[in-house]
C-alpha positions in Angstrom: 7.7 -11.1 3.6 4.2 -9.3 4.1 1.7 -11.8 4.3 -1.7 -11.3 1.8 -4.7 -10.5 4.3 -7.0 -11.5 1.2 -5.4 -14.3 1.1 -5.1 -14.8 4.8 -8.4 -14.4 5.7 -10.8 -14.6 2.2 -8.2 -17.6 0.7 -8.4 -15.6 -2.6 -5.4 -14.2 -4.2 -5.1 -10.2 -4.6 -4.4 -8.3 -7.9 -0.8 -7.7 -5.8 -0.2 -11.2 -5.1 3.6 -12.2 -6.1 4.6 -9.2 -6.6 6.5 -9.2 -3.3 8.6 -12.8 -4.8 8.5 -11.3 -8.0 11.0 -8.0 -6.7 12.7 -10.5 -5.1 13.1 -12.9 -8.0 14.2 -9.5 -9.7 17.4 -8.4 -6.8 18.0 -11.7 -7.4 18.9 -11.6 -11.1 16.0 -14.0 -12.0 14.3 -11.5 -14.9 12.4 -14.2 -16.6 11.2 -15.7 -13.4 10.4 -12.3 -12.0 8.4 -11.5 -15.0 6.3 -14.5 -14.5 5.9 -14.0 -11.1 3.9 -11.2 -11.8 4.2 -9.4 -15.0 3.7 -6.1 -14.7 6.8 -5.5 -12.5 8.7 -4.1 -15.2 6.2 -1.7 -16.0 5.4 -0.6 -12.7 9.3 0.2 -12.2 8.9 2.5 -15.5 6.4 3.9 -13.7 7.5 4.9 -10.7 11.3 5.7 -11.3 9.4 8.4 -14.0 7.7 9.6 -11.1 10.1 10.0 -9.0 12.1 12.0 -12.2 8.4 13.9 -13.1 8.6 15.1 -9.4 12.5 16.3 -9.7 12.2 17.8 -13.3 8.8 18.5 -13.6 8.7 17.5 -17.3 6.4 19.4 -20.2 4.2 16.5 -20.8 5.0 14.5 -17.7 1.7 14.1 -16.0 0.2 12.8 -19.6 2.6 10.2 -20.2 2.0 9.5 -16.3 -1.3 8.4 -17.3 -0.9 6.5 -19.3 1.4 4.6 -17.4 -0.7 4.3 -15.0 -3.1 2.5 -17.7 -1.1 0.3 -18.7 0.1 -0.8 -15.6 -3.2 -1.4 -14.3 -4.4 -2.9 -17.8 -1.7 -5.6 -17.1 -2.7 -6.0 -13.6 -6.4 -7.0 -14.1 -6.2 -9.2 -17.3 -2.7 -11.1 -14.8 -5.9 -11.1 -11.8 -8.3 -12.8 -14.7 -5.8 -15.0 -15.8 -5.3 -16.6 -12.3 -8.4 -17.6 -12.6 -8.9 -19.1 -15.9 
């Protein structure tokens, strides 16, 4: 695996960190443990499998519901990050 350079070289964990284990937690049929790996790798494969369909189709409304996608995900993200921490 990739190792974390913020880890590596500040020893503080990245708003990426587990995400890595957490796809591989997923190929390996481990939802639940993939989920708490690093919970917003659902959402983030919502997000970029409609992407990849947005760019094929071009759908009517595709770019708003891109966004807000791209919210949530990173809404998820930064309270996971501030989590760690608490």
């Amino acid at each position: 695996m990739i190792p974390c350079l913020w880890k590596k070289y500040l020893h503080i964990e990245c708003m990426g960190c587990g995400s890595q284990r957490s796809l591989i937690l997923l190929f390996q049929g481990e939802f639940e443990a993939a989920f708490y790996m690093y919970p917003a790798i659902y959402t983030l494969l919502i997000l970029f499998g409609f992407l990849l369909l947005h760019l094929k189709f071009q759908f009517k409304y595709g770019a708003k519901i891109l966004l807000a996608l791209f919210l949530i995900n990173i809404s998820i993200i930064v309270i996971n990050y501030i989590f760690k921490f608490i």
